[in-house]
C-alpha positions in Angstrom: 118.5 156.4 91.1 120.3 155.0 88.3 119.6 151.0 86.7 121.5 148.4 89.0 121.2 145.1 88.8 119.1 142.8 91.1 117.9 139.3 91.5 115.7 139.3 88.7 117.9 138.7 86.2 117.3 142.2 84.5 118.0 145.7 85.4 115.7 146.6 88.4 115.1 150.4 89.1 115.0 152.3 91.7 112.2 154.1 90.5 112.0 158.7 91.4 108.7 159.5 91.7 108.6 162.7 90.5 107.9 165.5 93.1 105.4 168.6 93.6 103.0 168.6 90.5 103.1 165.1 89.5 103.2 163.7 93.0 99.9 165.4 93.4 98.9 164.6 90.2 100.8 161.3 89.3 97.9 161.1 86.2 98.0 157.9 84.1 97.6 160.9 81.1 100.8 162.8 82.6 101.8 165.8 84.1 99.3 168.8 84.7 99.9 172.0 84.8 98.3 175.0 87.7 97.3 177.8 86.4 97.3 181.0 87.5 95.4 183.5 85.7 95.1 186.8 88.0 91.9 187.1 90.0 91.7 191.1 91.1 90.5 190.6 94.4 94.2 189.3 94.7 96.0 191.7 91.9 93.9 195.2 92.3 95.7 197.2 89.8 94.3 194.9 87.3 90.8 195.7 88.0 92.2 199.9 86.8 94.4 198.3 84.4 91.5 196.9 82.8 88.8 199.8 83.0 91.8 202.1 81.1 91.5 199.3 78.3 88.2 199.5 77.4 88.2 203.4 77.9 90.5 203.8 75.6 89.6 201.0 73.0 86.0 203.0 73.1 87.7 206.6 72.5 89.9 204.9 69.7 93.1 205.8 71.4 95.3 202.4 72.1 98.8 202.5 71.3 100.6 199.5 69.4 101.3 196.6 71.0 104.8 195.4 71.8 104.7 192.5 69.1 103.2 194.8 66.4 104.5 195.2 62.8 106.5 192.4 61.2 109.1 191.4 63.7 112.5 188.9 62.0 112.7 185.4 63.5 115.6 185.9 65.8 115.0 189.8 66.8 115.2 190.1 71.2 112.6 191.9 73.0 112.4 192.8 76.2 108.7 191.5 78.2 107.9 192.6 81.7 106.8 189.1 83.5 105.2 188.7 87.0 107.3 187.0 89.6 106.4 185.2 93.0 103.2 184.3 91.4 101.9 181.8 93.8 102.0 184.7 96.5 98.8 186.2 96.7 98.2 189.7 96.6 101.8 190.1 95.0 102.4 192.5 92.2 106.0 191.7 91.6 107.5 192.3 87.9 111.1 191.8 86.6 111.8 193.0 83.3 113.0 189.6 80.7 114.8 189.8 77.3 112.8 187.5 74.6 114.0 185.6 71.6 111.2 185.4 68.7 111.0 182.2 67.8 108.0 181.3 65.3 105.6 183.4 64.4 102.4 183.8 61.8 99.1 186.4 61.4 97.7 185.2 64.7 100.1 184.6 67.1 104.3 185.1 67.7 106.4 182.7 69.8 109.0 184.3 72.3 111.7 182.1 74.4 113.5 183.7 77.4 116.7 184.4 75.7 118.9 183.1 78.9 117.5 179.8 78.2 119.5 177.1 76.2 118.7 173.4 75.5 114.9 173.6 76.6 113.5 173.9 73.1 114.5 172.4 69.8 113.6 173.3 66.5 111.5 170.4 66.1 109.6 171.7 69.5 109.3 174.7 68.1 107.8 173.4 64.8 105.3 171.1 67.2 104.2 173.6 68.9 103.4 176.1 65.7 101.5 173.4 64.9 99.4 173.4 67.2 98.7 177.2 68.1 98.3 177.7 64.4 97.1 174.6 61.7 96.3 171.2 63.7 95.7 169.8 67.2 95.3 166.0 68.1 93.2 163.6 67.0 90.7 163.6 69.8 90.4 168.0 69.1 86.8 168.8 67.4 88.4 170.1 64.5 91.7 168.2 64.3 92.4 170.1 60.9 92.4 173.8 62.7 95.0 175.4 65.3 94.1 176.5 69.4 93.8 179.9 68.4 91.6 179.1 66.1 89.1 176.8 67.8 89.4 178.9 70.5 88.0 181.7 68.5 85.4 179.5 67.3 84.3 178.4 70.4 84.3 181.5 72.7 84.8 184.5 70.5 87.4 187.1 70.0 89.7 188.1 72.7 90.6 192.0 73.6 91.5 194.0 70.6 94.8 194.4 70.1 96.6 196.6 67.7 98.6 194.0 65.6 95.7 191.5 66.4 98.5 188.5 67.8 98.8 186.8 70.9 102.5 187.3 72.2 103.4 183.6 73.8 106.2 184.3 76.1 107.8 180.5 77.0 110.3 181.2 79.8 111.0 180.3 83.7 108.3 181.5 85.5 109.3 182.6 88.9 106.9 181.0 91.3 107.8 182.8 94.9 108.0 180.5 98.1 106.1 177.4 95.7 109.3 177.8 93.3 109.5 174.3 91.1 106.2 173.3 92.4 104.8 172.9 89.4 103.9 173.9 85.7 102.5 177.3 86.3 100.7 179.6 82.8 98.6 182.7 83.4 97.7 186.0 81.8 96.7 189.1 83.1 94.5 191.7 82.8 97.5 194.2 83.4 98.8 193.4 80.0 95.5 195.1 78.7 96.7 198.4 80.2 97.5 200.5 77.1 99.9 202.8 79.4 101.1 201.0 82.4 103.4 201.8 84.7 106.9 201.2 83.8 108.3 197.8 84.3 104.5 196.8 84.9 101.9 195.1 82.0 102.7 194.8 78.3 100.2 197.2 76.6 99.0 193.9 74.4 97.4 190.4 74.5 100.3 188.4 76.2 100.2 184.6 77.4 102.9 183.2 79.4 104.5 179.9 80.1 106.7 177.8 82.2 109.0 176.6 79.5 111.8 174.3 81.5 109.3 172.7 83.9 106.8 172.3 81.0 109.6 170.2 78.7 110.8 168.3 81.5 106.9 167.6 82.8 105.4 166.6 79.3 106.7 168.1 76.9 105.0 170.2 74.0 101.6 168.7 74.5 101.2 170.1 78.2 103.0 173.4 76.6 99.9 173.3 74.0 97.9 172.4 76.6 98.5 175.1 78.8 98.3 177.1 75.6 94.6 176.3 75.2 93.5 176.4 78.4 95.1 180.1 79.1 93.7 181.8 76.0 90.2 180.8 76.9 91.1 183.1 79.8 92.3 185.9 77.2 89.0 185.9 75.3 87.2 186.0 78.8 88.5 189.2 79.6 86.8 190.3 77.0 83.0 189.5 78.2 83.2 190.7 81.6 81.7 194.0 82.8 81.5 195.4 86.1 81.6 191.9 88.2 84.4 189.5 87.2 83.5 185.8 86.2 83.7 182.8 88.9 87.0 181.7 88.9 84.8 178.1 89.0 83.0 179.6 85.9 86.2 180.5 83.9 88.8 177.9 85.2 86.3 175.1 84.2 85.9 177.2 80.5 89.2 176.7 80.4 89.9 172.9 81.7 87.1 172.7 78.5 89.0 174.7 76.2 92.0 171.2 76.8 89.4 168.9 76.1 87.8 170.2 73.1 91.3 170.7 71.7 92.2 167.0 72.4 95.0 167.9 75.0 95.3 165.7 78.1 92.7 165.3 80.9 93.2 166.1 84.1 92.8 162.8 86.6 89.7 163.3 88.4 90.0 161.7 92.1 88.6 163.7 93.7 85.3 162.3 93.5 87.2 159.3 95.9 87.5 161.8 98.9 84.5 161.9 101.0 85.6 165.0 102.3 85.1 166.9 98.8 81.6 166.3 98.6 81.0 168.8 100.5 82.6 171.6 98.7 80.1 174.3 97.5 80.5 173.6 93.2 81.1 177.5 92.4 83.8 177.2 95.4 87.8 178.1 94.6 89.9 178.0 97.2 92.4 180.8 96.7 95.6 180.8 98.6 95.2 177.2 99.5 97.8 174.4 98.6 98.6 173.3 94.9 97.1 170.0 95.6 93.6 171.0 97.3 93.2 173.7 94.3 93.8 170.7 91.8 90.5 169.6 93.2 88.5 172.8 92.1 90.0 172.4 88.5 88.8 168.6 88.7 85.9 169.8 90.2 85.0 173.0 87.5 86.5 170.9 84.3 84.2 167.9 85.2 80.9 170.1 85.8 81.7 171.6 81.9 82.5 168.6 80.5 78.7 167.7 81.1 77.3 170.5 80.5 78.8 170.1 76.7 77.8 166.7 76.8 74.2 167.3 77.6 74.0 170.3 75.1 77.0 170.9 72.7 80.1 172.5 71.9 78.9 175.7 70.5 76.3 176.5 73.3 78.2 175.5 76.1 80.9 178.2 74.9 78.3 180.8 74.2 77.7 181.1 78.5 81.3 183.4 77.8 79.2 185.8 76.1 75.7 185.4 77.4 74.1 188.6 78.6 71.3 189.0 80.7 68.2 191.3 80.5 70.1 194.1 81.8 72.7 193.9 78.5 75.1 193.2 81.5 77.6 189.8 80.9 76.5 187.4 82.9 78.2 186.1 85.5 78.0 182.8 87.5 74.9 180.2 87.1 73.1 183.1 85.6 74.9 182.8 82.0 74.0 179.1 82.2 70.5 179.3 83.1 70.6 181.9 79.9 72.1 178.8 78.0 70.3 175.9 79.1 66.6 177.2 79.0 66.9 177.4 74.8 67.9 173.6 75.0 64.5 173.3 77.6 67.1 173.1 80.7 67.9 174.5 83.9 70.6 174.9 85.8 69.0 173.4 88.9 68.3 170.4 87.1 71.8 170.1 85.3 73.3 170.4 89.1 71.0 167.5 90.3 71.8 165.4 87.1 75.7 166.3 87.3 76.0 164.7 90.4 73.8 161.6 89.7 76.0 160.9 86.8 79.2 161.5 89.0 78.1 158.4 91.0 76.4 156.4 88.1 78.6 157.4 85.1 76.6 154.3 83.0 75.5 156.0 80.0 73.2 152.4 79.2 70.9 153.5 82.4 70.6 157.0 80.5 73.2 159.3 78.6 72.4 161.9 81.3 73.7 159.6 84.0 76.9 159.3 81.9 79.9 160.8 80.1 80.5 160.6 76.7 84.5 160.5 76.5 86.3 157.5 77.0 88.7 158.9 79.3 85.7 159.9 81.8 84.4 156.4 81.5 85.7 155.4 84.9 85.0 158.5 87.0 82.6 157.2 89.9 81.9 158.5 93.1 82.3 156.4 96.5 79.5 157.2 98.6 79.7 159.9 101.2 78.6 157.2 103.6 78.2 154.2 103.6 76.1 151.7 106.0 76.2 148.2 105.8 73.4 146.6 106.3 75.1 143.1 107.4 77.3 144.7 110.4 74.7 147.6 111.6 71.3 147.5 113.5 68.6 148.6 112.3 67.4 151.4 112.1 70.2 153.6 111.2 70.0 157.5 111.0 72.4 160.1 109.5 72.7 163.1 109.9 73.1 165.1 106.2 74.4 168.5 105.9 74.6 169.5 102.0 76.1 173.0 101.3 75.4 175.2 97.9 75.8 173.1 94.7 77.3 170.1 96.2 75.7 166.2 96.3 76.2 163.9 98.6 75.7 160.3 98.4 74.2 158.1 101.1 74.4 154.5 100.9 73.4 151.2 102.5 74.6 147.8 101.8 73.1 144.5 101.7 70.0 145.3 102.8 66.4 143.9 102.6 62.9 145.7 101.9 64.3 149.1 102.7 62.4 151.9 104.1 63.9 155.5 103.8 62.8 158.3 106.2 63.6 161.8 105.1 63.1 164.6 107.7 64.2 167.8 108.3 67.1 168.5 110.4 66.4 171.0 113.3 68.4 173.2 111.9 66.9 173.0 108.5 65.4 176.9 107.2 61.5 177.0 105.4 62.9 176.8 102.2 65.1 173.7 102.5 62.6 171.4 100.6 63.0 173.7 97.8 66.6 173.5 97.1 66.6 169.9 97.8 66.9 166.9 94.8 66.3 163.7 96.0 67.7 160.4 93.6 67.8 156.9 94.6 70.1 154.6 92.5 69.0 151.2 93.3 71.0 148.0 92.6 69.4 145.1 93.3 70.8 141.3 93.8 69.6 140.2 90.4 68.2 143.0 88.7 69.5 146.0 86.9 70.3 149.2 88.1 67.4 151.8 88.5 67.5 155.1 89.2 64.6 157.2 90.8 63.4 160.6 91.2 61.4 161.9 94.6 59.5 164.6 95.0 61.3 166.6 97.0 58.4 166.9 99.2 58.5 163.2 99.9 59.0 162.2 103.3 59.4 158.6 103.0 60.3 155.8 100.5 60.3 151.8 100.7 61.9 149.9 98.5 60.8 145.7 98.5 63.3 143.1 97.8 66.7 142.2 97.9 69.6 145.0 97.3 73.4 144.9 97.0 73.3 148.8 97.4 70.8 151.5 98.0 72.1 155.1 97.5 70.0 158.0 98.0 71.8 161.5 96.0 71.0 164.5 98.1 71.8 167.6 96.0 71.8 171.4 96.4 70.4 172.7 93.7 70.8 176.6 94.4 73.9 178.4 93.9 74.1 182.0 93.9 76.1 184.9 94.8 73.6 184.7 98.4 75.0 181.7 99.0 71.9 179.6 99.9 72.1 177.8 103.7 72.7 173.8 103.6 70.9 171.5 103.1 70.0 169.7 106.7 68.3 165.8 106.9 68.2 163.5 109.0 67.7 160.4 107.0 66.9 157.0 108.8 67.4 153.7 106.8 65.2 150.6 108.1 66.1 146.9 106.6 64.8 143.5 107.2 68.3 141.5 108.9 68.1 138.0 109.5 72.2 138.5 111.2 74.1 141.2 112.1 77.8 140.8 112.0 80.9 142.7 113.8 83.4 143.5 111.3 87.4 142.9 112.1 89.3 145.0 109.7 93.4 143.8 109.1 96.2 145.9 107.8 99.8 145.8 108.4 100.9 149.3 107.0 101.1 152.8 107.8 99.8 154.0 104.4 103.2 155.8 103.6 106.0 154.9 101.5 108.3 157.4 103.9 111.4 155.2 103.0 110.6 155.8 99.2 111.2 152.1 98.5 110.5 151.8 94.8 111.4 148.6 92.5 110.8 147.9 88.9 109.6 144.5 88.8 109.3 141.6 86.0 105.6 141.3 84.6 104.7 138.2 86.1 105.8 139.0 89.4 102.9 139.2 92.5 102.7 141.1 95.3 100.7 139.6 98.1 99.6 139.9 102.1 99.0 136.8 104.6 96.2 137.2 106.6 94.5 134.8 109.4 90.7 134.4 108.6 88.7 134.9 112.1 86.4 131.8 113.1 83.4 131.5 110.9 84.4 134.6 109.0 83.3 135.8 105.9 85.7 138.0 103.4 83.7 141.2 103.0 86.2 143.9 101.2 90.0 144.2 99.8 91.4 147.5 100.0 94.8 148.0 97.6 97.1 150.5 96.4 98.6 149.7 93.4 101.4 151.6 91.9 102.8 151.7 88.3 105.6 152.4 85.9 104.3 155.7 84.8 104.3 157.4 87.8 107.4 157.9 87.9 110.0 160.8 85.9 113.2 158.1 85.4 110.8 155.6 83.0 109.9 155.5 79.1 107.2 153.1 79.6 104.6 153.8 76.0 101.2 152.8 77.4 99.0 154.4 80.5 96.9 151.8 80.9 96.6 151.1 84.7 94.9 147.3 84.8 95.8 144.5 87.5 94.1 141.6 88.9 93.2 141.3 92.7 94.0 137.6 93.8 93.2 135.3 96.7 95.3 131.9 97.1 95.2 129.6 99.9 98.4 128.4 101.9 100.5 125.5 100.4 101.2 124.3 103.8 104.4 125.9 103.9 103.6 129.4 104.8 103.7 130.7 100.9 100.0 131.4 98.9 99.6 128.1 97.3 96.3 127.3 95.5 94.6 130.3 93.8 90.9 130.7 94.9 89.9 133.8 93.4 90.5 136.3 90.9 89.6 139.6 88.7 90.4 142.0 86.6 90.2 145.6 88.0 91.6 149.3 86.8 92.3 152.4 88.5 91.5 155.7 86.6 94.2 158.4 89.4 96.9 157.4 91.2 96.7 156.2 94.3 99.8 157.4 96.1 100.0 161.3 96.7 103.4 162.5 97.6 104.1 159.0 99.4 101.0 158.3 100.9 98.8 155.9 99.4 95.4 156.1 98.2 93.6 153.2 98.6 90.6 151.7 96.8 88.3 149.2 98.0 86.8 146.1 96.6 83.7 144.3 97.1 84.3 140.3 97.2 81.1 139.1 96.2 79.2 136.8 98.8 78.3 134.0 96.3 81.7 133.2 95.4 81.5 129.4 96.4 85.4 128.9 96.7 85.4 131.3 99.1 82.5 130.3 100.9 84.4 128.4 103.7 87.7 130.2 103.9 90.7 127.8 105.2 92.4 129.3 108.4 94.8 131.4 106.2 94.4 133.3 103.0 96.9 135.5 101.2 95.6 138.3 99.2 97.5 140.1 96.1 98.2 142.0 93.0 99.4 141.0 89.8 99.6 142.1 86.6 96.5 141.9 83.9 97.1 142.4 80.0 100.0 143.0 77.9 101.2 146.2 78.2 104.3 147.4 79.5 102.6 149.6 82.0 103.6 147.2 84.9 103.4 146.7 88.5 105.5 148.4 90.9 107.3 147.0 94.5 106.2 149.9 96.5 105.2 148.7 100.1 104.5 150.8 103.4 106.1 150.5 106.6 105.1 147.5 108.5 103.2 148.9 111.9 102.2 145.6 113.2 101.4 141.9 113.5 104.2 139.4 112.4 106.1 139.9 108.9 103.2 139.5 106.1 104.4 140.5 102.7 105.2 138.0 100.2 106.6 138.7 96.5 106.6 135.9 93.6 109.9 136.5 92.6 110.2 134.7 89.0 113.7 135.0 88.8 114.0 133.2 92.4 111.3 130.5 91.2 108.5 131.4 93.5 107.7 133.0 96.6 109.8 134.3 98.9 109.2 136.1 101.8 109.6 140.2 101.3 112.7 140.3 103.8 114.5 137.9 101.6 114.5 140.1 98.8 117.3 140.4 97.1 117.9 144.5 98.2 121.6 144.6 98.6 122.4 146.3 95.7 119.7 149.4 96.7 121.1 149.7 100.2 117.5 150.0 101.3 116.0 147.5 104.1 113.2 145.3 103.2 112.7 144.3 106.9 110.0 146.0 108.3 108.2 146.5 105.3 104.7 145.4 104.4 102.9 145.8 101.3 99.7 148.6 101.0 96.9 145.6 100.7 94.3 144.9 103.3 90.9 142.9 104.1 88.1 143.1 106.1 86.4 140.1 107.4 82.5 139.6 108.1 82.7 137.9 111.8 79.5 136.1 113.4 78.6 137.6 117.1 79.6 135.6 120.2 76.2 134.2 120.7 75.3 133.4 117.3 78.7 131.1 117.3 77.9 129.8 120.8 74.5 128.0 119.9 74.8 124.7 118.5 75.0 124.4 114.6 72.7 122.3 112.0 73.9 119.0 110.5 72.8 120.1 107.2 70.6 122.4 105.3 67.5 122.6 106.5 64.0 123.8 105.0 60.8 124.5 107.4 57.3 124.4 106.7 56.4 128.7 106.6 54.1 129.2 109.6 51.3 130.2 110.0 49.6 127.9 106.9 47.6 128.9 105.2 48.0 132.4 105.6 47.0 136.1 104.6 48.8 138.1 104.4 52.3 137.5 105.5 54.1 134.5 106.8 57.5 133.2 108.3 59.9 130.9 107.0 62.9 129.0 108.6 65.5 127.4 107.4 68.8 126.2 108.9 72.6 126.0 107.3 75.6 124.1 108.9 77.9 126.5 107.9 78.4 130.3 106.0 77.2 129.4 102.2 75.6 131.4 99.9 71.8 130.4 99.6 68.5 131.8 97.4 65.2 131.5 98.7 62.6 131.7 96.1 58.6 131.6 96.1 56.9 130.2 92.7 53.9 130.5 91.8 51.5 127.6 90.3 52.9 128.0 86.7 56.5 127.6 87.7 56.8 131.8 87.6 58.8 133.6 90.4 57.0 135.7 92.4 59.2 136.4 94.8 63.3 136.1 95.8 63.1 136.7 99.8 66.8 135.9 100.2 70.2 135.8 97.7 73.4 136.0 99.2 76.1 134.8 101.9 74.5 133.8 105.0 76.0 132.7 108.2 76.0 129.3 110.3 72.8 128.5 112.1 69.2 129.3 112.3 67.5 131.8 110.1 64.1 133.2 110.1 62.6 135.5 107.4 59.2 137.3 106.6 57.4 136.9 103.5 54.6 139.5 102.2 51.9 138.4 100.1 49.9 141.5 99.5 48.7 141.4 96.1 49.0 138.0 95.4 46.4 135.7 93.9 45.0 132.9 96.6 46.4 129.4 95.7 48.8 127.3 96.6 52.8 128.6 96.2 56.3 126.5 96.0 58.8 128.2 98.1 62.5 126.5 97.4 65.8 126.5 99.2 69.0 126.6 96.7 72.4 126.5 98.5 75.1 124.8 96.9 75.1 121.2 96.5 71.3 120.7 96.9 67.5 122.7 96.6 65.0 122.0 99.2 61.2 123.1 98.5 57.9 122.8 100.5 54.5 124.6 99.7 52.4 127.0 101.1 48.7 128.5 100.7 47.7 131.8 100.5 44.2 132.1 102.0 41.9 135.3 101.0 
């Protein structure tokens, strides 16, 4: 869609997200490229293509390569290139005619002849750059080429007569996934030193999707791509008899980008439960472009900390590690070569990996942490999660942890928790021993702690008052044997003074299948009207936001995805009215695949007084944070039910308006039926908690019994939901104890107070809620 003009005063757009690649990967740091090096349990003539490499590189006998001798700028060449790539098993070739483009000692640059307008000479003089004499700032060695940090970091690739890499920038051809994406690969069949005609290259050939890479980022992804595929060249020359993990070599590779300061890939999939469970060393050939994005998040996160826990130069030293045998090593094997000179493991770099994947707070420890910025807001949501306000306990799950993988199991507002950890019935002998048990607990007003069991440990408890409790189950094994699950049952006991039912509100189908997208004005605001249950209690907002660079028809200069999340009151009018609550928040991945959203969820915290008693009806929002022009966008969902709900501050209309009334003429798109991707869930007090008959005011009780030894009750009474500590100090004005700090309901409360350990004497126990702080004391008799 093309500028028109709108209500706003200024051009609006109708806004193309881009398809395939980036709507799978709409990354705040661009477009990302699949590749699709040649595995030869797909392409089998490269496994004999290979062997007749090194035989004849051992006997002396290779022939010279096709880019040998010194070549004029401008000379054509014909290259054979594959074609349906994205088709395993295929071994399709079509013969291309090349244009020679830039060249120097290490590397020549060839553009499909039949091309026109995709490269300039100042693209070409970029990208020399790059492969030959500097990379980015953020590279290791800014000052140095991809070829040669490549080098530097994982040796030399196969020998080859004129000793360059031919770079072959054209159309790749990708079979029934044609356009999908930005594709590069080589191939072992170019090592082939007499293939069969119209097959292989007889020399060390990269190639490169050349239109789709300049209209999906430009020279950076080409250079990119570039780096990433000729960590695959020099692995072809450290692999015997058994090829390399593709997990192994694709992370290598997803590396071989960051170390030359290229983009990142977005890592999301740490937000989908369901890819916790994938087995780490797991690629899923033949799948779809967007599940096998995962496995390069997946393989370029797990190297990534590797080289932050023990450098650049040993973590690209597993390319060439060899075992006792004198045989390359393949798979966990090369790393456990690696990591035991730094006094490692890879059983303990597994369990760590995935304690930092939900942690990532290098201030609690660097291991629980990355050290690049753009990995700073990579966080796991837990597997499961089990709050402690709206479920009975006990509570048990049933865990079922395949090779490599970590799952995280979590509980919510929960008090004095006690963890039992038991074998699953289907668990085998040797389950204990492939098992890592971490706890990562986050207390109500402490700091976060993180704690290793044995993993022979049956049972844990954990005193006091928690926000969240998450216990990391890892599998520590992976091998070529492929170790059975892990298999727990794990049961979760809390003190709970009241257990609420939950009523969860949305109005959208979590698809944007009328592709509605606006370009808004910065201080516009998005928001959703929602009816607050009796006596409820605002427990989560889950949001969607969408922004400017998502898209292929905008020139917006910064990345930076901030908002706020906002909560008004109504005016009286039906429009939000007086703001009650805000914050700043950020998203590190998109959150709308193709058209479906991706929401996130927010915590509202339960000590927020102004939303302590929540007025009938609430409307909650989005807005823009900061000053960069990496705005909002109008993207709602299709309304599925309840009454019309979206409202938009429309600054050029003066206010709020109803999301209807939008001025959409112009777009000849309906704004009727439409409901913005924002919802709540609400806390709700049970029937018979509401029914019995409510205190006039706070209300503190003498404990009972008193004295005592060595426990005792307390009861207290609130007239409504507030937010309430209850403390126990000792005879010096010290704190011994916080028994409760958080949002409580209505009505009568009763809690249990342990004194084991405690010194006999007389105690001060105090009530603080919001407007006043009740006390009384009590004795502890021994």
């Amino acid at each position: 869609m093309l500028p028109v003009p709108s209500a706003h005063g200024q051009d609006a757009v109708g806004l193309q997200l881009e398809e395939a690649t980036r709507s799978v990967e709409a990354s705040t740091h661009g477009p990302r490229a699949i590749h699709v090096t040649g595995d030869e349990r797909f392409f089998p003539r490269d496994a004999e293509a290979w062997e007749k490499y090194r035989s004849a590189r051992a006997s002396g006998m290779l022939p010279l390569g096709k880019g040998a001798g010194s070549t004029p700028i401008g000379t054509e060449q014909e290259f054979n290139v594959r074609t349906n790539l994205l088709d395993q098993g295929s071994n399709d070739w079509i013969t291309l005619t090349f244009t020679l483009r830039a060249d120097n000692d290490v590397a020549n640059v060839w553009v499909e002849s039949s091309l026109t307008g995709d490269f300039s000479p100042e693209n070409l003089e970029e990208l020399e750059a790059f492969i030959l004499t500097s990379t980015p700032e953020f590279s290791y060695s800014p000052d140095r080429g991809i070829i040669a940090n490549d080098n530097d970091t994982f040796g030399d690739p196969p020998a080859d007569p004129d000793g360059k890499v031919d770079i072959l920038l054209h159309d790749i051809e990708e079979g029934d996934g044609n356009g999908c994406c930005v594709l590069g690969y080589v191939t072992n069949a170019d090592l082939d030193p007499d293939p069969p005609p119209g097959e292989g290259n007889a020399s060390n050939v990269l190639y490169v999707d050349l239109p789709d890479g300049m209209n999906q980022g430009g020279v950076v992804n080409i250079a990119g791509t570039i780096a990433h595929e000729y960590q695959h060249l020099i692995h072809f020359e450290y692999v015997d008899g058994t090829n390399e993990l593709t997990f192994i070599n694709e992370g290598m590779s997803e590396w071989a980008e960051v170390i030359n300061g290229f983009f990142l890939r977005t890592i999301d999939y740490l937000q989908e439960t369901s890819e916790h469970g994938q087995k780490l060393f797991n690629w899923r050939h033949g799948f779809s472009t967007s599940t096998i994005d995962k496995d390069y998040q997946r393989a370029g996160l797990f190297t990534t900390y590797i080289a932050d826990r023990i450098g650049r130069v040993a973590t690209g030293s597993v390319v060439q590690a060899k075992n006792e045998a004198g045989s390359f090593a393949v798979g966990s094997e090369g790393y456990d070569i690696v990591l035991q000179d730094s006094g490692l493991t890879f059983s303990g770099i597994v369990a760590d990996f995935h304690a930092a994947n939900f942690i990532n707070d290098r201030t609690v420890a660097e291991k629980y942490g990355y050290s690049l910025s753009q990995r700073e807001g990579v966080k796991a949501v837990p597997t499961i999660e089990i709050d402690g306000q709206v479920t009975p306990s006990p509570s048990t799950t049933s865990l079922n942890v395949p090779s490599g993988a970590g799952k995280f199991l979590s509980w919510k507002n929960v008090t004095d928790l006690e963890l039992t950890l038991a074998l699953s019935s289907t668990a085998d002998s040797k389950t204990r021993d492939r098992t890592s048990f971490r706890i990562v607990a986050e207390p109500a007003d402490g700091f976060t702690d993180v704690i290793d069991l044995l993993r022979t440990e049956t049972s844990y408890t954990l005193p006091g008052v928690y926000d969240r409790v998450t216990l990391i189950v890892a599998h520590v094994k992976t091998a070529f044997s492929d170790p059975p699950p892990l298999a727990y049952d794990i049961t979760g006991s809390w003190e709970a003074e009241t257990v609420y039912e939950t009523e969860s509100v949305s109005y959208d189908s979590g698809e944007n299948s009328d592709t509605l997208f606006f370009g808004l004005q910065e201080a516009d605001m998005q928001a959703n009207a929602f009816d607050v249950p009796a006596n409820g209690i605002l427990s989560t907002v889950s949001v969607a936001p969408v922004f400017l660079n998502y898209f292929n028809n905008t020139t917006v200069e910064s990345n930076v995805t901030d908002f706020q999340i906002k909560i008004w009151a109504d005016d009286g009018t039906g429009s939000p009215g007086q703001e009650l609550y805000s914050r700043d928040e950020s998203v590190t991945s998109s959150r709308i695949s193709g058209l479906s959203y991706n929401f996130i969820e927010f915590d509202i915290p339960s000590d927020e007084p102004a939303l302590a008693e929540l007025p009938d009806r609430i409307y909650i929002g989005i807005a823009n944070a900061g000053v960069d022009d990496n705005i909002l966008v109008l993207s709602p969902a299709v309304h599925v039910q309840g009454e019309p709900s979206s409202y938009l501050n429309d600054v050029s209309a003066g206010g709020w308006i109803p999301l209807a009334e939008f001025d959409h003429d112009k777009f000849d798109k309906p704004m009727e039926g439409q409901a913005f991707p924002i919802r709540a869930r609400f806390l709700v007090p049970t029937a018979s908690e509401v029914a019995s008959e409510l205190p006039t005011e706070v209300a503190l009780a003498q404990n009972y019994p008193n004295p005592f030894n060595p426990s005792t009750t307390i009861a207290y009474a609130l007239p409504r939901p507030m937010h309430v500590r209850l403390s126990v100090y000792n005879a010096l004005g010290q704190r011994v104890a916080t028994v409760v700090d958080g949002m409580q309901q209505a009505g009568a409360h009763e809690t249990r107070v342990d004194a084991t350990g405690w010194a006999s004497g007389v105690y001060l126990y105090a009530l603080e809620s919001e407007h006043r702080t009740l006390t009384q004391r009590m004795v502890v008799l021994k």
